[in-house]
C-alpha positions in Angstrom: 133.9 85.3 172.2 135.6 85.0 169.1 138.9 83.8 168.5 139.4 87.5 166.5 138.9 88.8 170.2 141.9 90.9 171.4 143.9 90.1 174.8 145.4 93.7 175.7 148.8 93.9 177.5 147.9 96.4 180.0 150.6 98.3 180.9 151.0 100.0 183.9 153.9 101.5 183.9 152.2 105.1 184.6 150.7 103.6 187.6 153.6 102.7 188.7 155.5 105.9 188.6 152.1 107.8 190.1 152.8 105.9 193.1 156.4 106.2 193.7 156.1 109.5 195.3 153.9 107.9 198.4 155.5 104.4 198.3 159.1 105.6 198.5 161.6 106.2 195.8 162.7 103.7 192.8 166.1 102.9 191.9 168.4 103.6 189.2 169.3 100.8 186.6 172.7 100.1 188.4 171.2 98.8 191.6 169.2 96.2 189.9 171.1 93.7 192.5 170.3 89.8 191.6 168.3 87.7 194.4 170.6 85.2 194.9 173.5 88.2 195.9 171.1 90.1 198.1 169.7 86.3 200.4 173.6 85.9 200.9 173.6 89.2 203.5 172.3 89.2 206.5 172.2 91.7 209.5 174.5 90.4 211.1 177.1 91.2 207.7 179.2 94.8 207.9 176.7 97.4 206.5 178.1 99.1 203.6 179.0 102.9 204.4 177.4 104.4 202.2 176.5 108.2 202.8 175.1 110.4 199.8 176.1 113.5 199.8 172.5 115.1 199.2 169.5 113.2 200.7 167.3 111.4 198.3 164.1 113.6 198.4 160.7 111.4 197.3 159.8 111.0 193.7 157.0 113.2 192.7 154.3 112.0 189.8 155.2 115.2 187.8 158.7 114.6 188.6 158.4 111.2 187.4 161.4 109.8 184.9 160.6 108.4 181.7 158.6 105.4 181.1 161.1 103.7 179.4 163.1 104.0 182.6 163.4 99.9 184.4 162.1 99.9 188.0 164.3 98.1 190.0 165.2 98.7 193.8 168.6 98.8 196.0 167.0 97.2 199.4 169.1 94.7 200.9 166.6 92.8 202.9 167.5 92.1 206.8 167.2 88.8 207.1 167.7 86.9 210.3 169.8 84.4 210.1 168.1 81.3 211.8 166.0 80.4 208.8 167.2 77.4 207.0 165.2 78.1 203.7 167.3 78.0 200.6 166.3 81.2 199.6 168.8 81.1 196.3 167.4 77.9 195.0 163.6 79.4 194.7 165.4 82.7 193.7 163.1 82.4 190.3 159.8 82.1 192.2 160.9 84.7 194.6 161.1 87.2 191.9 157.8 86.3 190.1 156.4 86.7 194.2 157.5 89.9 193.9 156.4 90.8 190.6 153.0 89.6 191.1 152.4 91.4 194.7 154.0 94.4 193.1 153.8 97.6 195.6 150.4 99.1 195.6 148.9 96.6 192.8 149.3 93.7 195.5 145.3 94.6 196.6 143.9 94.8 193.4 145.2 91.6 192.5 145.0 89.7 195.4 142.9 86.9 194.7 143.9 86.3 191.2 147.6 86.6 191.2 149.3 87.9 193.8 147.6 85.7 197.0 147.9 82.0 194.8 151.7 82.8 193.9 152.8 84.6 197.3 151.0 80.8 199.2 152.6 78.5 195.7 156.1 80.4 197.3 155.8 79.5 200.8 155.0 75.6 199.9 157.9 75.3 197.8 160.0 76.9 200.2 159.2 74.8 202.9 159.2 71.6 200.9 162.4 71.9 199.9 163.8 72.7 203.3 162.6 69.4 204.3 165.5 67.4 202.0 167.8 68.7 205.2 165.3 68.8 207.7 163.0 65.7 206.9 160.0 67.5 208.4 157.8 69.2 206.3 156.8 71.9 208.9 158.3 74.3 211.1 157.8 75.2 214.8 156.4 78.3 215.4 159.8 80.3 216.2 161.8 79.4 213.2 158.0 80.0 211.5 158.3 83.5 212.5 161.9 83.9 211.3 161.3 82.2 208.0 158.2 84.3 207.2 160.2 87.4 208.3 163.1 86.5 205.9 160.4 85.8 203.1 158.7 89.2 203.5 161.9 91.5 203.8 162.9 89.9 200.6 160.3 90.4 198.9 160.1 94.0 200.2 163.4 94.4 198.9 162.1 93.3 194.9 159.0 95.5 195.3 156.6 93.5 196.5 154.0 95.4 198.7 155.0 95.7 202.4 151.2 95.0 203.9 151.6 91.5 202.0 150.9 89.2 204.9 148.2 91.3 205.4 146.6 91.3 202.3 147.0 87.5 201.9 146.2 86.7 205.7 149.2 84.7 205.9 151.1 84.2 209.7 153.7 82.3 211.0 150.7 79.4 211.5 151.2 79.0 207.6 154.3 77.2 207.7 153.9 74.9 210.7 151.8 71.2 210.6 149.0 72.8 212.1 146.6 70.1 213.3 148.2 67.3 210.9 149.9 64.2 212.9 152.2 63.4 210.5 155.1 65.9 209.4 158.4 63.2 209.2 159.4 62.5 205.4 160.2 58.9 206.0 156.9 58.4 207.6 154.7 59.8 204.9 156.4 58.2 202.4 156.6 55.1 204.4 152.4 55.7 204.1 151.5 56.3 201.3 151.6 55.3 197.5 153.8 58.1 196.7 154.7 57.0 193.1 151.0 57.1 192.3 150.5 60.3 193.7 153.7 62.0 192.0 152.5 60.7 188.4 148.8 61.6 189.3 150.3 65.2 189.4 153.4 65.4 187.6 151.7 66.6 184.3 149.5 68.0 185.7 146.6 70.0 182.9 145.7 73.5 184.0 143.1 73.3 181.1 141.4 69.5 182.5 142.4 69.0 186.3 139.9 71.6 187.5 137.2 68.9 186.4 138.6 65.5 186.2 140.4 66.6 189.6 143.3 63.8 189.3 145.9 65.1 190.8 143.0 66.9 193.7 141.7 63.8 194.5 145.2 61.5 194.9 145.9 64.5 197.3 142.9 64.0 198.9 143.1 60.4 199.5 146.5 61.4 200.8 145.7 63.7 203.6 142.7 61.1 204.3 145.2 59.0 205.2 147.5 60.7 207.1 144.9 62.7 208.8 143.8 59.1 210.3 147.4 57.5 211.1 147.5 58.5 214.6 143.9 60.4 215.5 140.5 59.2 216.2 138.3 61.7 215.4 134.9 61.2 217.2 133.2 63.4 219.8 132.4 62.8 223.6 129.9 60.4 222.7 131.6 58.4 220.6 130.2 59.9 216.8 132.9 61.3 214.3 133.5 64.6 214.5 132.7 65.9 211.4 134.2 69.6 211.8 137.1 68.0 213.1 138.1 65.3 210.4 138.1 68.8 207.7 139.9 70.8 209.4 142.5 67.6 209.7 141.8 66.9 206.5 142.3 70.1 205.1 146.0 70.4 207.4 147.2 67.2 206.1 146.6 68.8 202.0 149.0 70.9 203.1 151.6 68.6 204.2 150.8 66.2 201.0 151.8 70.0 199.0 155.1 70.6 200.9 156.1 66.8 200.3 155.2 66.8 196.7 157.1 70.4 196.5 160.1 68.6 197.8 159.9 66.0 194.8 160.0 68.8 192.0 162.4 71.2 191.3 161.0 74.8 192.9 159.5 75.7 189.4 157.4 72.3 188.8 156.4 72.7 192.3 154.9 76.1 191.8 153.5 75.6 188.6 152.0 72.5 189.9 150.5 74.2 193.2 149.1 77.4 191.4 147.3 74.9 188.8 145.7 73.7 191.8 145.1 76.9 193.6 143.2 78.5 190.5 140.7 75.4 190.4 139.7 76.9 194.1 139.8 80.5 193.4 137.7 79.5 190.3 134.8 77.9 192.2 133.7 81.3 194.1 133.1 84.7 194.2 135.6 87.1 196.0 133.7 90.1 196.0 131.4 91.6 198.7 128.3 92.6 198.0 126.6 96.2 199.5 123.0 95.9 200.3 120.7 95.6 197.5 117.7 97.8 198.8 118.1 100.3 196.3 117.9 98.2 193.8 115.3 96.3 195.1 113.6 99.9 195.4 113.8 101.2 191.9 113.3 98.0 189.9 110.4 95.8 192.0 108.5 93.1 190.7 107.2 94.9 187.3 110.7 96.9 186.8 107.7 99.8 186.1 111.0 102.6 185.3 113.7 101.3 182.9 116.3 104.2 183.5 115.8 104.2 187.0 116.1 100.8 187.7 119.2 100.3 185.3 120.7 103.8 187.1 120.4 101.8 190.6 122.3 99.0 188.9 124.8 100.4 187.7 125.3 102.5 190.4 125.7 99.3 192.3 127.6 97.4 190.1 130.3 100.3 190.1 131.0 99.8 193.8 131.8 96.0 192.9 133.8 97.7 190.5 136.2 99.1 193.3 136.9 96.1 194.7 139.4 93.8 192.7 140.2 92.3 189.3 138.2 89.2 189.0 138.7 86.0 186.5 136.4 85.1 183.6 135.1 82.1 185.9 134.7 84.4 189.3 132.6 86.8 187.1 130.3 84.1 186.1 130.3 83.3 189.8 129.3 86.7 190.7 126.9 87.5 188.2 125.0 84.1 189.3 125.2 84.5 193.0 124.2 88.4 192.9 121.2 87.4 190.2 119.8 84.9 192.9 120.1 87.6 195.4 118.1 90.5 193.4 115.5 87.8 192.8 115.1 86.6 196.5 114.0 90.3 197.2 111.2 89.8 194.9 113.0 91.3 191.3 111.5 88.9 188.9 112.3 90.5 185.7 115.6 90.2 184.3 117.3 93.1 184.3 120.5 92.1 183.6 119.3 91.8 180.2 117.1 94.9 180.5 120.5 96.8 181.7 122.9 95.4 179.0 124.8 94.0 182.4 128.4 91.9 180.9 130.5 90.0 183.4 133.3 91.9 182.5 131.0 94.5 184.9 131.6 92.9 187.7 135.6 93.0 187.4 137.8 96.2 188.1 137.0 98.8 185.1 140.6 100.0 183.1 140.2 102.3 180.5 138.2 105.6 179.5 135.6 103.4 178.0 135.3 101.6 181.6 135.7 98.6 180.0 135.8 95.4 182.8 139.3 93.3 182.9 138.9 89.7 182.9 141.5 88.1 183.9 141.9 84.4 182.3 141.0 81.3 184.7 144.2 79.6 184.0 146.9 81.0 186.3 148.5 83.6 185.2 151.6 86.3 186.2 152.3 89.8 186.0 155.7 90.4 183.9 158.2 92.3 184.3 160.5 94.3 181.3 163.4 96.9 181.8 162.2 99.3 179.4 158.3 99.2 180.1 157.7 98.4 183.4 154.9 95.9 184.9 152.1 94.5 182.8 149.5 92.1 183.2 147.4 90.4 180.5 143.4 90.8 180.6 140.2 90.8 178.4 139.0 94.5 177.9 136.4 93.5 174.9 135.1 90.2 175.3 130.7 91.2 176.0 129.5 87.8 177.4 126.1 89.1 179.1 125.8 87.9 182.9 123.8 85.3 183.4 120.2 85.6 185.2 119.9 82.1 187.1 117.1 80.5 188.7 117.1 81.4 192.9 116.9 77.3 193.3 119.1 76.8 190.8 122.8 75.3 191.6 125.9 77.2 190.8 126.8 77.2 187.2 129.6 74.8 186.2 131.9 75.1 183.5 132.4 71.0 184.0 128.7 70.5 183.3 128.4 69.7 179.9 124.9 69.8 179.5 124.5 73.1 181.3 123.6 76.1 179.3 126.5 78.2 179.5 127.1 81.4 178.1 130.5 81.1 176.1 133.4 82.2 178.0 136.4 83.6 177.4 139.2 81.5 176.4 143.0 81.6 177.7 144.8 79.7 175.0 148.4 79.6 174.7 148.0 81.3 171.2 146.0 83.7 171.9 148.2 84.7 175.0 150.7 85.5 172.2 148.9 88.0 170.4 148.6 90.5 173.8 149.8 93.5 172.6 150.9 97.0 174.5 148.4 99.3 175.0 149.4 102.1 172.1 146.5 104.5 173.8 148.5 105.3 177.2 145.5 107.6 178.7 144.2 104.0 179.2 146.2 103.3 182.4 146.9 106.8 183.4 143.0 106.6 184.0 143.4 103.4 185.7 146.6 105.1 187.6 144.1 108.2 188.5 141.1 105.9 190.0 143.5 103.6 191.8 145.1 106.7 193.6 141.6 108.0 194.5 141.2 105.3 196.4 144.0 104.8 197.9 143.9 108.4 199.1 140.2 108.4 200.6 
């Protein structure tokens, strides 16, 4: 791609207001209420008496207000009052949270944005509780009260309500898990903690994916405490292997709340969603239909062009349905459904023969159904009184999808020698240059297909 590329801004603040008749009703610019006012009530406080003299009636798409009109909402969350979180401290986070899983865009951007942030939130929340607690997890009751408290205020900024479900998050998220070792003073009495803060304090989104510093002093970390008071091994005496990950894997989790304790809540985050995207990065989070029609129409000589490219595209526009998809994931997905169409005997390659892009595999936005990439380095949806929500993604970046070798392994962006088609690039000065998207039909077309599918 070249660096002349554009980054659109991709507002959605049609979308938006398409919804707000089925989601409930936005707000008026007075009742924009700050975090930090609403975490100080809880239901146990005097309800205001408040009783409007004609009910509110839901907001229709054609009886939408102006686009120019802020979206904020008046809903004082009911929180519970037996969670110790400070919820004003990580009010920042909190609001990004919200941002990110906005209302009915929380599905769509799941796994790129919304999941990473809404898991980055919970971490720091619970890391910094420990400075009064000095345990870094909670039991399973005060679990269900924090996550409760967490949810009804992000609710209350416009985060989706079916969050937990979209992110698969429980109570179970926020205690130790299988991990023996949840005291402060005894991790840090453990471990090499100034080596593993500076391993992570700055912390490259751009570098850490490969040359995994701060990944592997967590690592060595939760090796360590995973050990301190367990010995893993099965009846007969071997190590159990399935065991020692999933204590391993517990333990990361501690080493994350401690470290979140160290930071001030934004650090933390920061810190945690660099780490998060280095996962998300390595897979492919779309699922894939059956390929037998493919498999059908193109066959080992691809004998019809137009109806094997037809088939593809057919299929490729399902995958189409599913989510907004990084840069890296798209490489991911073009690779791993390439090795499937050839394991069904498709030897020719017709994603060349089809004119197949990554940016096919990612969500389409505009009435050219161009793909949006979203960059690999984290990212957030923002937020602006007079426009609305807006994300940034590639429409017009046409790097062709790759057609791998079936034995091949998984194509690395940390393999220098590898033969890489070039990617796109998320550079601070290109970020700059996003612009708004003058042509509006663009996301009312976006607004149209989302609501088609949310209506089906």
């Amino acid at each position: 791609m070249s660096m002349e590329s554009q980054i659109f801004m991709i507002q959605v603040s049609i979308v938006l207001l398409f919804f707000s008749g089925i989601h409930g009703s936005l707000c008026t610019q007075e009742s924009d209420i700050p975090a930090s006012d609403l975490l100080s009530r809880t239901h146990n406080d005097a309800s205001p008496n408040i009783t409007p003299s004609i009910a509110p009636e839901a907001m229709l798409p054609l009886q939408a207000p102006s686009p120019l009109m802020p979206f904020t909402y008046t809903n004082v969350p009911k929180l519970s009052g037996h969670c110790a979180f400070n919820f004003t401290a990580a009010d920042s986070i909190l609001r990004t949270t919200a941002t990110d899983c906005w209302s009915t865009l929380a599905p769509y951007l799941a796994n790129v944005v919304c999941c990473p942030q809404f898991d980055a939130s919970l971490v720091v929340l619970v890391g910094q509780a420990s400075s009064q607690s000095q345990s870094l997890a909670l039991n399973v009751t005060h679990a269900r009260h924090c996550l409760s408290d967490v949810e009804q205020i992000l609710e209350s900024q416009g985060a989706s309500e079916k969050l937990l479900e979209i992110c698969s998050v429980d109570p179970s998220n926020l205690t130790e898990s299988s991990c023996p070792v949840i005291d402060v003073n005894e991790i840090e009495n453990s471990l090499d903690t100034s080596s593993l803060l500076t391993s992570c304090r700055k912390i490259d989104p751009t570098i850490e994916c490969c040359n995994q510093v701060c990944q592997n002093a967590i690592s060595a970390a939760a090796k360590v405490l995973a050990f301190r008071h367990k010995n893993v091994t099965t009846s007969n005496g071997a190590p159990d292997l399935s065991e020692k990950s999933t204590l391993i894997s517990d333990c990361k989790s501690i080493i994350l709340r401690w470290m979140a304790s160290k930071f001030d809540p934004s650090s933390a985050n920061r810190i945690i969603r660099v780490l998060s995207s280095c996962d998300i990065n390595k897979s492919c989070p779309l699922v894939f239909p059956d390929i037998k029609n493919i498999s059908k129409e193109s066959g080992e000589e691809t004998s019809n062009q137009t109806s094997c490219c037809n088939a593809l595209n057919s299929y490729l526009s399902r995958l189409q349905q599913q989510s907004f998809i990084t840069n890296l994931q798209a490489l991911n997905c073009a690779t791993l459904l390439g090795k499937k169409l050839q394991e069904a005997n498709i030897t020719s390659n017709i994603f060349d023969l089809c004119h197949v892009n990554l940016k096919d595999f990612s969500l389409q936005v505009d009435e050219k159904e161009s793909g949006c990439l979203f960059p690999s380095l984290p990212t957030d949806l923002t937020y602006d009184q007079t426009s609305g929500i807006g994300f940034i993604c590639d429409l017009n970046d046409n790097v062709a999808a790759p057609w791998s070798s079936p034995y091949s392994g998984a194509a690395s962006t940390c393999n220098k020698t590898a033969a890489l088609p070039e990617l796109p690039k998320a550079t601070s000065s290109q970020l700059s240059k996003g612009i708004y998207m003058k042509d509006m039909v663009y996301a009312l077309l976006f607004a149209s297909s989302m609501a088609i599918q949310l209506l089906i």
